[in-house]
N, C-alpha and C positions, 0 to 999 in steps of 0.2 A: 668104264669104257673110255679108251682115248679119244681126244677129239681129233676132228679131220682138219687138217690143214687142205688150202690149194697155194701153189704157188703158181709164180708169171712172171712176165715182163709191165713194166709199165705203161699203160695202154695209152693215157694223157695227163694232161698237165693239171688236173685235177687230182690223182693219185698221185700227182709227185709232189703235190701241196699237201698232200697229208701225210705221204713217208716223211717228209720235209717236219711238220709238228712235229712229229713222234721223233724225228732224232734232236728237234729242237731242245726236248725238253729231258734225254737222254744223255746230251751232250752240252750242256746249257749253253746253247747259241741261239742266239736273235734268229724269227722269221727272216730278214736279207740277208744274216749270213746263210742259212741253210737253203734261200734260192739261188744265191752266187757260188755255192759250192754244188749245187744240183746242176746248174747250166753249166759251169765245169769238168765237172766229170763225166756228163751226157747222157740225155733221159734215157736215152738207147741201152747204157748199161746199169741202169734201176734194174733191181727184183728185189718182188714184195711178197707179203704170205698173209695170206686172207683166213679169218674161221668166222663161217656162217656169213660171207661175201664181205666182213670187217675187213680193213687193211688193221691188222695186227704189228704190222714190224716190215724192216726192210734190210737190203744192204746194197752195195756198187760195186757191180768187177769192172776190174783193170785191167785191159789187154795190154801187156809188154810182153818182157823177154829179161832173162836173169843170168849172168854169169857161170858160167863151171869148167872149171879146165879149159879156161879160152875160149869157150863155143856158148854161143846165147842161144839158151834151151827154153820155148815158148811156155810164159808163166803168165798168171792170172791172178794180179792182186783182191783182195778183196778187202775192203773199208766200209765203214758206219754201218756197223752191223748194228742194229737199234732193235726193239723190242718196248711195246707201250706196256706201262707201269701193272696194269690191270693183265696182263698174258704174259708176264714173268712169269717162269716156272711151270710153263701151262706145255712145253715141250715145244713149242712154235719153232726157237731159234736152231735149234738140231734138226729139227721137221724140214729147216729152210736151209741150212748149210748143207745136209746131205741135197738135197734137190740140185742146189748150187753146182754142187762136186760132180750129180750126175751128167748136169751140163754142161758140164766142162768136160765130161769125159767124151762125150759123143761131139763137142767143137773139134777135137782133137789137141785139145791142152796137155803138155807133159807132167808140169807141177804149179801148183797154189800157193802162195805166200800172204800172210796177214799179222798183223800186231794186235797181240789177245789184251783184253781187259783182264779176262778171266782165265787159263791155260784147259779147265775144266770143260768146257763145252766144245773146245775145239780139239781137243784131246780126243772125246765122245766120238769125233766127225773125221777122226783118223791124221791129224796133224800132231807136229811134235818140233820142239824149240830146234829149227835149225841153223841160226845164227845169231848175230849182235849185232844192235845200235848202240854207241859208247860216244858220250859227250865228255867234250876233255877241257881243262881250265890253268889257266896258266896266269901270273901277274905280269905284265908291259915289260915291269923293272927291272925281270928277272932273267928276261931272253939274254939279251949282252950278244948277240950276234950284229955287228956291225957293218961286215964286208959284204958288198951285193952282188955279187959277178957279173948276173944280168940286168938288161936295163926292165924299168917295170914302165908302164906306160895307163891311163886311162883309158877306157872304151868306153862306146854305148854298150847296156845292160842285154839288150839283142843282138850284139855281134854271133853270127852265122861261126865265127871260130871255135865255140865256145862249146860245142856239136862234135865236132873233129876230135878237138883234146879231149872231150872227155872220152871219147869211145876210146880211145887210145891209151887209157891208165887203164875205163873200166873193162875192156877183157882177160886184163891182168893180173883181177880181185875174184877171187870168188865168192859168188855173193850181190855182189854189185848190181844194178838193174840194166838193162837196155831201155833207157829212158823209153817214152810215149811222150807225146803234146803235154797230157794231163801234167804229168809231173814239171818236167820245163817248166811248165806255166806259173809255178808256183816260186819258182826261181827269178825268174826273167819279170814276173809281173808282181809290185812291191802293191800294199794295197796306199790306200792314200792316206795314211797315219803312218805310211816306212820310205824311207828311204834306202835303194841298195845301192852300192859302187863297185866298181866293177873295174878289175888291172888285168893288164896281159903281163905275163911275166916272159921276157924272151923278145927278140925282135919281132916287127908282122911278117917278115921273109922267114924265121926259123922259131915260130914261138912256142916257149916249153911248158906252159901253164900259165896255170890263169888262180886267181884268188875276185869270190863276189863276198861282197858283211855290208850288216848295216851295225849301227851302233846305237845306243840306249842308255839313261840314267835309268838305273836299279839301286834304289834304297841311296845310300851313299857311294856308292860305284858306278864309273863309267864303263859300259861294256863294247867291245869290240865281238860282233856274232858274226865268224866265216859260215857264208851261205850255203858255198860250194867252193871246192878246191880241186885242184890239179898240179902235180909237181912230176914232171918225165925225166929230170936228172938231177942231180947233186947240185948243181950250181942252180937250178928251179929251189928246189927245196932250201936252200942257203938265203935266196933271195925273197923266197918267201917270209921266212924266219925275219931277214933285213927288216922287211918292210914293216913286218908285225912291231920290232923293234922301233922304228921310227913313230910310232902313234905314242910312244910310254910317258911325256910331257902332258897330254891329256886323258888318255886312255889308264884305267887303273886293272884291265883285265882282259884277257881274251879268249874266247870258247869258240871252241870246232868241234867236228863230229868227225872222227879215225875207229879203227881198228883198236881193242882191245890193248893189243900191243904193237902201239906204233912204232911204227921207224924212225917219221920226223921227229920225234923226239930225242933221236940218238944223235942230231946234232945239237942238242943243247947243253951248254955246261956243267947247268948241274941238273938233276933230276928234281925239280922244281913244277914240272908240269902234273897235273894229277886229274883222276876219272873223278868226275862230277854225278853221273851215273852209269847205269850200262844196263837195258833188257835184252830182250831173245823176243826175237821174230820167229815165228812159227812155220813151217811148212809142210805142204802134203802132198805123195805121190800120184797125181792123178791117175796118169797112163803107165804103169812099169815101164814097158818094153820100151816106150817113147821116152821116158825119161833116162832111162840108162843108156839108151844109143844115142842120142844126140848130144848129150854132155862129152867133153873133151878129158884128155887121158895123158898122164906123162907119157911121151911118145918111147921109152924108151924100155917100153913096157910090153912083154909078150906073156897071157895068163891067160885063166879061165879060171871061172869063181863058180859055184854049183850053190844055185838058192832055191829056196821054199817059201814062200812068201803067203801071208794069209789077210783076206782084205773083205769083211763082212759087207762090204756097200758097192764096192764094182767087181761083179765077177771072173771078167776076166784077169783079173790082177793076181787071180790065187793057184796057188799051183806051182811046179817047177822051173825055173828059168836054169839055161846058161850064159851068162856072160863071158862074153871072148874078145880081151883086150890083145891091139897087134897098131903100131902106128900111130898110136896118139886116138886112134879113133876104138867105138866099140861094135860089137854086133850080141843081138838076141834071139837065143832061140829056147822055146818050152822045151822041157826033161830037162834028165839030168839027176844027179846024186842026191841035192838037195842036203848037201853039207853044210849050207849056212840057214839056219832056221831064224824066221822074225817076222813080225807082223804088220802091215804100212804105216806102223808109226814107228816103229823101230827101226824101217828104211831108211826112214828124213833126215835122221843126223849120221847115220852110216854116207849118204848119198852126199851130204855137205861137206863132211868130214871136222864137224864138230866137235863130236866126239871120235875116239878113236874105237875100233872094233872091243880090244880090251876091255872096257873101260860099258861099252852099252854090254856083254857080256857078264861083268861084274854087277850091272844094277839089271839084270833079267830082260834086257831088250832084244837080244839074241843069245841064238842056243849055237854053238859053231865046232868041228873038231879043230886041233891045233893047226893043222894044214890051209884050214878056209878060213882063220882069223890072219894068218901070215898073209894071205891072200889078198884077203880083205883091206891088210894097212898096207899094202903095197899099192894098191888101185887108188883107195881114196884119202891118200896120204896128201898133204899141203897146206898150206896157212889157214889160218883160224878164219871163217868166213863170215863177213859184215857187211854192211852198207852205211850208205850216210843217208839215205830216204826214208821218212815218216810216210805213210799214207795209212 
């Protein structure tokens, strides 16, 4: 007999003292840090999952917004997903993600995004790797970029500018988040063992990015850590490179967080910069219909796609769609040929454009004739999609 779960919201601060243990020792962090990360996030968005009125396990949604073809399409991060030692394995955490996913579906959420420990239980729960986090490493000595074009300048680490640029790179990423509080916070607020410093790059009448890092002895290496960056033109990006340059008398290293396959690196000399690592963030299609019509589209695009879509936990998800691109934007309606066949996890990287239609085809993620794969890569064709946000 399986057991029953209930799940909920966080009633008081008595059960978020106890979700709070259980990721303490899940995630080995100190009791204050798991209350300064609870007050953070906000008890409002705790869910926990109780057997036999135990709190067993918990996790935190994130109300944002995430990039796609230039339109921020309402998303729902989800973090510290935890589980007590003793209800591993007991089915809790699937018992609690599908819950999750059903309320999110009736908020009216499009898609979910999380960073798996595991890819297995969220796989279970109808998510599938749909982009990249990628840390990148470079030595001081090696940039050799000298000319600045723009001026770079200090700010406070709260400058209100810093809001503007970013949203003005991040509609341009797919992938990218439509920051919240939550995450700024984590930016903007250094704890009191960091220090972060913070340049406008660009005048304050015409400023074209910005660079935040704090810096660290590591083992015998001084590190240079970009927090957050911004670069809107060539002479940003040149200037940024500059100023990285100018720390290499102290500095013996500098790491960022890009795209797979960066750009900035193509002004560098020599190909001297290299991945430090790189995972897949996960995602899951909440709402179809929501998630495909509010996502943005190369406008130069007139089509219809015919899908069959199968989705064992929201049912209205299953069944026929048409998609009908015209303008950059989309529309959905049920029926249709159902010439693209695949299941809500096989959506997630079709919907990113991770993978290309080919390509989930060839590993059994979709079933397509050759007319609705052409289709396919023509819709959700575009740069390999990332972020630079942990949560």
């Amino acid at each position: 007999m399986k057991p029953e779960f209930e799940y909920s919201s966080v009633a008081n601060s008595e059960d978020a003292q106890k979700f709070g243990s259980i990721l303490g020792q899940c995630f080995l962090s100190t009791p204050a840090e798991e209350k300064t990360w609870i007050e953070r996030m906000g008890i409002e968005n705790l869910r926990i999952i109780r057997q036999e009125k135990e709190i067993v396990g918990g996790l935190v949604t994130i109300p944002m917004g995430q990039w796609w073809g230039g339109e921020s399409v309402a998303m729902t991060g989800i973090g510290g997903v935890g589980i007590a030692p003793q209800y591993r394995g007991s089915g809790a955490a699937l018992s609690m993600m599908q819950q999750t996913i059903k309320e999110l579906y009736v908020k009216g959420v499009a898609i979910s995004v999380l960073y798996p420990a595991a890819q297995r239980l969220y796989r279970q729960a109808g998510y599938e790797q749909g982009g990249s986090l990628c840390s990148w490493e470079i030595s001081a000595q090696s940039i050799q970029i000298k000319e600045q074009p723009l001026p770079i300048k200090a700010v406070p680490i709260e400058s209100e500018i810093f809001y503007e640029l970013y949203a003005k790179q991040a509609r341009s990423i797919n992938g990218y988040l439509n920051r919240n509080q939550t995450i700024w916070h984590r930016i903007m607020n250094p704890s009191e063992k960091d220090i972060f410093y913070a340049y406008l790059i660009g005048s304050p009448e015409v400023p074209q990015g910005y660079i935040i890092f704090s810096q660290h002895s590591v083992e015998d290496d001084n590190i240079l850590r970009v927090l957050d960056w911004v670069t809107l033109s060539k002479a940003a990006a040149q200037s940024f490179w500059s100023f990285l340059n100018n720390h290499r008398s102290q500095i013996d290293k500098i790491r960022w967080r890009s795209s797979p396959i960066d750009c900035l690196t193509l002004l560098l000399p020599e190909q001297n910069a290299k991945i430090r690592y790189i995972e897949r963030w996960m995602l899951r299609i909440i709402n179809v219909e929501k998630a495909l019509s509010t996502r943005g589209y190369l406008s130069g695009i007139e089509t219809e796609l015919h899908l069959e879509i199968t989705d064992n936990l929201i049912p209205e998800n299953n069944g026929k769609f048409i998609l009908s691109i015209a303008k950059g934007g989309a529309n959905v309606a049920k029926g249709g040929k159902g010439e693209l066949k695949l299941d809500i996890k096989g959506l997630a990287p079709l919907y990113t454009g991770l993978f290309t239609p080919q390509q989930l085809q060839l590993t059994g993620k979709l079933d397509a004739t050759d007319t609705a794969l052409s289709t396919a890569t023509e819709i959700f064709a575009g740069t390999s999609p990332w972020m630079a946000d942990f949560f």
